[in-house]
C-alpha positions in Angstrom: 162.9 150.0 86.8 160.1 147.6 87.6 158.5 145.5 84.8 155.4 143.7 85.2 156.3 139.7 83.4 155.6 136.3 83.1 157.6 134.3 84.9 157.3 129.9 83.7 156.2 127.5 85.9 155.5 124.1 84.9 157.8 121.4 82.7 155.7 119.8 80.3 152.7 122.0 80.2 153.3 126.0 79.6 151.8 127.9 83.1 153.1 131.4 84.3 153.1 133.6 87.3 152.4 137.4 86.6 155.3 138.5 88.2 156.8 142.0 89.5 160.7 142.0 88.9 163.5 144.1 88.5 163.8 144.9 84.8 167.3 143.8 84.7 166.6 140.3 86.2 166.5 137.5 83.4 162.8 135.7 83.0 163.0 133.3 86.0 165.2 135.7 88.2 164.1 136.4 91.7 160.9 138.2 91.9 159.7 141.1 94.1 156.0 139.9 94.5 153.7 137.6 92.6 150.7 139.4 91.5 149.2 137.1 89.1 148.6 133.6 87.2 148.1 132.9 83.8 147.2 129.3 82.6 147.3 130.0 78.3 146.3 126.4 77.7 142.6 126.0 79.9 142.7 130.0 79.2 142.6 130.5 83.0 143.9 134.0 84.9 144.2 135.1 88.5 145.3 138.5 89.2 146.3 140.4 92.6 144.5 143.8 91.4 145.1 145.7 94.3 149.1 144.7 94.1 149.4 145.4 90.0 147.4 148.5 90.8 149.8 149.4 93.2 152.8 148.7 91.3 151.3 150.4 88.3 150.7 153.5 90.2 154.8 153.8 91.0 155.7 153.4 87.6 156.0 149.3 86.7 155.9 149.2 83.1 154.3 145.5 81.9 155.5 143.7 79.1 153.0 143.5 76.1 151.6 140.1 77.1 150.9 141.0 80.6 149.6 144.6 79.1 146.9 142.1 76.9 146.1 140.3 79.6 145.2 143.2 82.0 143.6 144.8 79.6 141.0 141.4 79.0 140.3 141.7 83.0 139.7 145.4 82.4 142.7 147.0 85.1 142.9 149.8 82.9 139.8 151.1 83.6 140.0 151.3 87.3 143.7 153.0 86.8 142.8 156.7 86.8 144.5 158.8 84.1 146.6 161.9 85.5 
C-alpha cells in the first residue's frame, strides 16, 4: 500500500517533503515521487496537486498530518466522491 508522508529534510531547522512511499518503508526510506513541501516553522507549503490527485485516485492513503494539510489547500474538494 501507498501512504502519502512527510519525509525530514533539514538538520537544525524542522522542513519536510510531502512524500509518496511504500507504506512499509521507514520515515526517510526511498520515496516513489515527491509531491509536496511543507516548511511548519515560516508556515510555508508547496504541493504537486495533479501528482497527490493522482495518487489519491489509486488508493494512497495519507497520514493525518499530510491529510490536515491537504485539507488547508482544499484537495479534497476537487477529489470527486464515488
Amino acid at each position: 500500500m501507498v501512504k502519502l508522508r512527510l519525509k525530514r529534510c533539514g538538520r537544525k531547522q524542522a522542513v519536510y517533503r510531502i512524500v509518496a512511499i511504500d507504506a512499509r518503508s521507514r520515515r526517510e526510506g526511498r520515496d516513489l515521487r515527491k509531491v509536496g513541501f511543507y516548511d511548519p516553522i515560516n508556515n510555508q507549503t508547496h504541493l504537486n496537486l495533479p501528482a497527490i490527485l493522482d495518487f489519491l485516485d489509486k488508493g494512497a492513503q495519507p497520514t493525518g498530518t499530510v491529510h490536515d494539510i491537504s485539507k488547508k489547500a482544499g484537495i479534497f474538494k476537487e477529489l470527486p466522491l464515488n
